[in-house]
C-alpha positions in Angstrom: 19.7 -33.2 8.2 20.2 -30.9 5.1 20.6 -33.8 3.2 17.8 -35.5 4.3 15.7 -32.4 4.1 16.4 -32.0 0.5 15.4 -35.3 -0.7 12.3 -35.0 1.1 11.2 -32.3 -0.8 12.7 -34.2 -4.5 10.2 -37.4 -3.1 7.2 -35.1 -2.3 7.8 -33.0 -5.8 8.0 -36.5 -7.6 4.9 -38.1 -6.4 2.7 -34.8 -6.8 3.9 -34.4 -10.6 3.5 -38.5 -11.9 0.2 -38.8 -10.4 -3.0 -36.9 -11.7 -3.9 -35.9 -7.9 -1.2 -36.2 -4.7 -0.7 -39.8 -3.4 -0.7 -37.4 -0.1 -1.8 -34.4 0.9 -1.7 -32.9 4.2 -5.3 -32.1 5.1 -6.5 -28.4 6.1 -7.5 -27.5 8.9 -11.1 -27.2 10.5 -10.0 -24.8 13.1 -7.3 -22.7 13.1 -6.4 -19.5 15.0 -3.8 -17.2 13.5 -1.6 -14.6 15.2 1.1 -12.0 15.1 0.8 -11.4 11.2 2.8 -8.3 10.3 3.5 -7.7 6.5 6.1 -3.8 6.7 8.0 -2.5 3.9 9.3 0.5 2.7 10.8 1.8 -0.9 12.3 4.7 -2.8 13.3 5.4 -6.4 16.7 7.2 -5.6 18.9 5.1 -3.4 19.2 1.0 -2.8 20.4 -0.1 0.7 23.6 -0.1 0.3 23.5 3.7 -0.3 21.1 4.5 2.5 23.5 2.8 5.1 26.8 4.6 4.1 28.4 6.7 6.7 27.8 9.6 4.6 24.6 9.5 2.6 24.9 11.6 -1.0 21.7 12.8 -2.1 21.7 13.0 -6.3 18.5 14.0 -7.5 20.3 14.5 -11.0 20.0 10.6 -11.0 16.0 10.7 -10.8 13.5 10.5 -14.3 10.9 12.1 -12.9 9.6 12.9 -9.1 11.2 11.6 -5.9 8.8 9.0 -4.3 9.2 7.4 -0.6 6.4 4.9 0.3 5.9 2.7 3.6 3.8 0.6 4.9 2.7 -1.3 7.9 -0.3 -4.1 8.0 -0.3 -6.0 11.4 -3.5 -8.9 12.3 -3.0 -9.7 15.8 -5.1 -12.4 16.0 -8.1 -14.1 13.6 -10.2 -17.2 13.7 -11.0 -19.4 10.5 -13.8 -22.4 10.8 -13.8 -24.7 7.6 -16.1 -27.1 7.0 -14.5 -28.5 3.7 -14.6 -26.4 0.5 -18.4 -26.2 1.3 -18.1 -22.7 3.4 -16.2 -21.2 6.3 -16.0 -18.0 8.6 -13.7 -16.2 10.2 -13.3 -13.5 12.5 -11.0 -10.3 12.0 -10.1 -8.1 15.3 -8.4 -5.1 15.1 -6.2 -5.0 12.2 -4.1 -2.3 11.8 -2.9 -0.9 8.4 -0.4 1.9 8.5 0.8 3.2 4.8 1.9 6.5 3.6 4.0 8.1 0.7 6.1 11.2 0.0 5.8 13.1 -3.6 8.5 15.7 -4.5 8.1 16.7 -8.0 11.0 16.6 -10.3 10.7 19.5 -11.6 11.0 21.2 -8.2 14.3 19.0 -7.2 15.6 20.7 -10.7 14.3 23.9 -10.2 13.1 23.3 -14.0 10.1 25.9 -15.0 6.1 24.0 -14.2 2.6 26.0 -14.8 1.5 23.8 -11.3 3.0 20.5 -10.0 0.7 19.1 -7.2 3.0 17.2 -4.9 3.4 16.2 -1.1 2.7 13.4 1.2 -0.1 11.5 1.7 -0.3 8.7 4.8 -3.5 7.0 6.8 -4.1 4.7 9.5 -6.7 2.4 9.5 -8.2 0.2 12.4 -10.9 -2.8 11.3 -12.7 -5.6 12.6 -14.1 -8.1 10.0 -16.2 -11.0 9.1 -14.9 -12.8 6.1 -16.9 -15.9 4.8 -16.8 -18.3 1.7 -19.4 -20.9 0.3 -19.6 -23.0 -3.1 -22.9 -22.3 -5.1 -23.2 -26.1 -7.2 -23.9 -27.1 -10.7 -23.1 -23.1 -12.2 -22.4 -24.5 -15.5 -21.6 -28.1 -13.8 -19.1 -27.0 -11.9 -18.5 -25.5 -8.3 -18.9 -21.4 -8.2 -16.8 -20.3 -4.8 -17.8 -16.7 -3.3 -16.1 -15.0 -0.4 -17.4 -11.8 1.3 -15.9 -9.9 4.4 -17.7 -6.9 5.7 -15.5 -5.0 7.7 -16.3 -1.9 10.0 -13.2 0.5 10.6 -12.1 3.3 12.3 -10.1 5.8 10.7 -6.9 6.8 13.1 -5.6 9.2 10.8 -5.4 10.8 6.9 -3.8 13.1 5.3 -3.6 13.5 1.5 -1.1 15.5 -0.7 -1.8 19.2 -1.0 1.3 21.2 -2.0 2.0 22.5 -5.5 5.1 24.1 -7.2 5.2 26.5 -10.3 8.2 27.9 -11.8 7.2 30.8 -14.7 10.4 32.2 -16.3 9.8 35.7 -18.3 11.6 36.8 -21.9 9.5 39.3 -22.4 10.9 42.4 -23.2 9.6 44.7 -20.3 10.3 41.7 -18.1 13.0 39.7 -16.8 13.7 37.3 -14.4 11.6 34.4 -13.0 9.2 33.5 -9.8 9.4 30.5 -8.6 6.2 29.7 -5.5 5.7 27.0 -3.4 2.2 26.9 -2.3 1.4 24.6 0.8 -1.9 23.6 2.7 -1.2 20.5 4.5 -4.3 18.8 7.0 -3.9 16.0 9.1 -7.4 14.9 10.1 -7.8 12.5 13.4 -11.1 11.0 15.4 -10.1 13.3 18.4 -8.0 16.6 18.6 -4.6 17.3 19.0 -4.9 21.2 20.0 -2.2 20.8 23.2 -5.2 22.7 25.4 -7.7 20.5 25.3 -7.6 17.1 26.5 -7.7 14.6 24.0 -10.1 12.5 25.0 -13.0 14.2 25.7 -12.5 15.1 22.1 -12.6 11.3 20.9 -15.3 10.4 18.5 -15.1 6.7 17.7 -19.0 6.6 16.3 -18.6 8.9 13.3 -14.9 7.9 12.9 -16.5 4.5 12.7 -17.2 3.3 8.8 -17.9 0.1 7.1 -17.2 -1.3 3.8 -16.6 -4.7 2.4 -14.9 -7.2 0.0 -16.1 -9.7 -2.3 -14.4 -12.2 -5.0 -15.5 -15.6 -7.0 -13.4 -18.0 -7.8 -14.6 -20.3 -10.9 -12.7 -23.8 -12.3 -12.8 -23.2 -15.9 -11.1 -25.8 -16.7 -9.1 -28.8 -14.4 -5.8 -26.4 -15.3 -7.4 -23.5 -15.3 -9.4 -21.2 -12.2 -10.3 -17.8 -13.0 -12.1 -15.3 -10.4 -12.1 -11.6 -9.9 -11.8 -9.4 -6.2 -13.4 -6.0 -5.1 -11.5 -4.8 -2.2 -13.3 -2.1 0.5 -16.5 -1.7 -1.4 -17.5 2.0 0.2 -20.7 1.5 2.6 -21.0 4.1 4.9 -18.0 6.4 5.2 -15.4 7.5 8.1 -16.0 11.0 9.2 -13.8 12.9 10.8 -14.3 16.9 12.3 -10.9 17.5 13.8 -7.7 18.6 12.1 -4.2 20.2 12.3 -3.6 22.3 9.3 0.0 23.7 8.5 -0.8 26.1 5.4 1.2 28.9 4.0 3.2 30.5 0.7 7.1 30.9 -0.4 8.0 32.6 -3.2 11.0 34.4 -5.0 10.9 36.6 -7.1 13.6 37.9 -9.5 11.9 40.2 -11.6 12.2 43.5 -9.5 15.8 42.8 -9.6 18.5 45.0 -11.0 21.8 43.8 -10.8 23.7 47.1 -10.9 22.0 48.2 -8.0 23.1 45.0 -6.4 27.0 45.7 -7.2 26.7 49.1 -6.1 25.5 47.7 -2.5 21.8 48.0 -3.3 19.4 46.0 -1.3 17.3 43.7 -2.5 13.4 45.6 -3.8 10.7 44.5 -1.5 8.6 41.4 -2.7 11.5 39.3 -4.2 11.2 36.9 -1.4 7.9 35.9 0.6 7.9 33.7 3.8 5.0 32.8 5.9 5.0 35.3 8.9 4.5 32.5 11.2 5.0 28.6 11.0 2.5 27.6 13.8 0.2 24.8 13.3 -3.7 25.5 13.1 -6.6 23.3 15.2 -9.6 23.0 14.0 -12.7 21.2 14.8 -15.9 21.6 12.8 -19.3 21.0 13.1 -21.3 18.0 13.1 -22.8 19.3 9.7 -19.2 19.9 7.8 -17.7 16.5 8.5 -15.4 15.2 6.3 -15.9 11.9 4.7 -13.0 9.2 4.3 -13.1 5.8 2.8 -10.2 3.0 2.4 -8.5 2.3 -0.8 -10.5 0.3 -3.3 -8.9 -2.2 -5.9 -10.3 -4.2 -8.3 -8.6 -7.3 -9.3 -8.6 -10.1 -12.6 -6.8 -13.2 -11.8 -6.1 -17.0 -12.4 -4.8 -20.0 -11.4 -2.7 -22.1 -14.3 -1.8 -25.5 -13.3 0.4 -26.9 -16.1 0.6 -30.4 -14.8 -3.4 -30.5 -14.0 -2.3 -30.9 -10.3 -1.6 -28.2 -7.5 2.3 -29.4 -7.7 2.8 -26.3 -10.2 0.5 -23.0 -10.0 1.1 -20.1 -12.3 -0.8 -17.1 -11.4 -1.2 -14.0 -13.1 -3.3 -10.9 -11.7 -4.5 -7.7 -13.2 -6.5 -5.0 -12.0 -6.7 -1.3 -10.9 -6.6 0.9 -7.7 -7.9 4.1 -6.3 -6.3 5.7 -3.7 -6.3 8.9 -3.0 -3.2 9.2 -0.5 -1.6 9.7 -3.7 -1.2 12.6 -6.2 -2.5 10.4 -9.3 -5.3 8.5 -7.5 -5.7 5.7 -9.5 -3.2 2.9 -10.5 -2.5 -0.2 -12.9 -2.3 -3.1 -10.6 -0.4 -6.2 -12.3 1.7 -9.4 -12.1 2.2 -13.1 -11.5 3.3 -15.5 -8.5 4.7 -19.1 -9.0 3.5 -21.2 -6.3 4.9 -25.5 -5.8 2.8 -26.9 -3.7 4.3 -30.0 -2.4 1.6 -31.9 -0.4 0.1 -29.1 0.6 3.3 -29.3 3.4 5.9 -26.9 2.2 5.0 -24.4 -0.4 7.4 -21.9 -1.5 6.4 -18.7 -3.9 8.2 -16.5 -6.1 6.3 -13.2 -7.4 7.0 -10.2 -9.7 4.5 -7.5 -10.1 3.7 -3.6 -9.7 1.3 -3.7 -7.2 0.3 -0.3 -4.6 2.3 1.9 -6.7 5.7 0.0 -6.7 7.5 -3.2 -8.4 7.7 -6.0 -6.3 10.3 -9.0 -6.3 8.9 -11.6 -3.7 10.2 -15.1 -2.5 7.4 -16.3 0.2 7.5 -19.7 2.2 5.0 -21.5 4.1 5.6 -24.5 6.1 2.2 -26.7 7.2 2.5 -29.1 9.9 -2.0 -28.7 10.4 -1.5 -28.4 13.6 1.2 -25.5 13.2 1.7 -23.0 10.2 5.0 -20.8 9.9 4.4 -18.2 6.8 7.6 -16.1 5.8 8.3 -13.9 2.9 10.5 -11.2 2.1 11.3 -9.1 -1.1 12.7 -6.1 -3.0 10.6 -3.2 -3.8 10.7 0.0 -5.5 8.8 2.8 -8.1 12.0 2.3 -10.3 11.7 -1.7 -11.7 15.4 -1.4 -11.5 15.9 0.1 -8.4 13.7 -3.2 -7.6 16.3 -5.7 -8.2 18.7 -3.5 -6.5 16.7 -3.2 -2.8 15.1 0.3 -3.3 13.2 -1.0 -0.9 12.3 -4.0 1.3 9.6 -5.6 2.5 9.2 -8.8 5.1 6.4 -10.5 5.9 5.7 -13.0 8.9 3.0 -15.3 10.6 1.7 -18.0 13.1 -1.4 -20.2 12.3 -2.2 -22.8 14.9 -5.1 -25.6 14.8 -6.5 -28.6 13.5 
């Protein structure tokens, strides 16, 4: 069978590349319905798997250039619908996607104790529930050749958000009437959700899905150049009408040490420490809040903007080379926006079995990706699975992993 499988794919790689189009070519489908499509990761820039699942886990920050960064993320569409009439135009339908993604920021110079005016640092994570509408259609004859637009309005619901708030400074005095140094840790963080989590009130009668509710959409064009060559460009989550969201749980508060009061002979001589060298939050308790109609906050989804092509070496799809670059703005992160870049290899062999291979530094991390999608028409496996990380070496090294799965059924 592994025989047989192999020169299968030789034969289908043979006729795609001799002939100027594919001898045969599975046809897409007109209807298809897709389900259980869940793309999680997670990454790091201090340990690779094989440290995380030690029976005793060493932490070395010493090993880090820079700050500590964790990530995750979780994207998960249950179930969509796709009508395509040719490469004229199509719709879809969208319901209730789910994307889950977070991060965690501790500045370097905090894991060193080294002396900062003000690191901003922290964790930053949302949730996001949508519903959308995505559409294509060809506009002819745009410079004699076939202009292809895709648009998907989207209205979402924000579940939760949270952005990074805390911030770190380390001053150390030499001057000559002072000594010592202060090191302060100032914290503030709010988590902010449709419906509130005060433990007296019932949730809810809280809930407020109508001004949690926002909308926003995507757009992109796709343009053949030349037979080898497509370029287009994609806007992700275009802002329309924000999220807004009135309740929150706030954790806020201050620690700081301070060594300048301190005189070290009146330590050896069993002195106590002088009042004010450490400071502590008198309490730890969480704080609910729910604000007025009038002082809602706004929220929006992370927007990218991408550049990309399609290079097809051979003038057929047998080979696809595609680079991408772009930018993103996201403000779960301490440094909101972000270089987006990178290029997949694609060989599509009769439009049947089409494996992938992609490096890039996309959402903040490198990316190492081998992706496989099997099309039978009537049934559609998709599978992919890579290495990630915010250290490109740590990459190659499983800083972090990500797997990605999916069913698409019709004809």
């Amino acid at each position: 069978m592994r025989k047989f499988l192999i020169i299968y794919i030789i034969f289908l790689f043979t006729i795609n590349i001799q002939a100027e189009e594919p001898r045969f070519r599975m046809e897409d489908r007109v209807f298809e319905m897709g389900i259980a499509n869940v793309d999680l990761g997670y990454a790091n820039n201090l340990l690779n798997a094989g440290e995380i699942f030690q029976e005793k886990l060493i932490l070395d920050f010493t090993k880090l250039d820079g700050d500590f960064n964790l990530a995750f993320n979780l994207n998960v569409r249950p179930l969509y619908f796709n009508v395509k009439i040719q490469e004229r135009w199509g719709i879809g339908l969208d319901i209730a996607n789910v994307s889950v993604y977070g991060n965690a920021n501790i500045s370097g110079n905090l894991l060193n104790l080294y002396k900062s005016s003000g690191d901003t640092f922290g964790a930053g994570a949302a949730a996001f529930i949508d519903v959308g509408i995505p559409v294509f259609f060809t506009i002819d004859n745009v410079w004699d050749r076939k202009l292809k637009i895709n648009i998907r309005p989207a209205g979402f619901v924000t579940a939760a958000y949270s952005s990074p708030s805390m911030r770190y400074t380390f001053i150390d005095f030499t001057e000559d009437e002072i000594r010592g140094s202060q090191i302060e840790i100032d914290f503030g963080i709010k988590a902010f959700t449709p419906f509130s989590l005060d433990p007296e009130l019932d949730a809810m009668s809280t809930l407020d899905v109508g001004s949690a509710l926002g909308f926003d959409f995507s757009v992109g064009a796709e343009y053949p150049l030349y037979k080898w060559l497509d370029i287009g460009v994609q806007f992700t989550n275009i802002p329309l009408c924000p999220s807004r969201l009135k309740n929150y749980i706030e954790l806020k508060g201050k620690v700081v040490l301070d060594s300048t009061n301190i005189v070290i002979s009146d330590l050896i001589d069993g002195g106590a420490l002088p009042e004010g060298t450490y400071i502590t939050p008198d309490d730890f308790e969480p704080y609910y809040k729910t604000v007025s109609d009038d002082d809602k906050l706004y929220f929006f989804r992370p927007f990218k903007m991408v550049f990309n092509a399609k290079y097809r070496p051979f003038e057929t799809t047998i080979l696809t080379i595609a680079p991408l670059l772009g930018f993103s703005i996201n403000p779960l992160y301490v440094q909101a926006a972000s270089i987006e870049a990178g290029v997949k290899v694609s060989c599509d062999l009769s439009n049947i079995f089409i494996p992938t291979l992609g490096i890039s530094y996309e959402d903040r991390m490198w990316q190492n990706s081998i992706g496989f999608s099997l099309n039978l028409r009537a049934f559609q496996l998709d599978f992919g699975i890579g290495m990630q990380s915010q250290n490109f070496v740590k990459s190659w090294t499983a800083g972090g992993l990500r797997a990605n799965v999916g069913l698409i059924f019709g004809w």
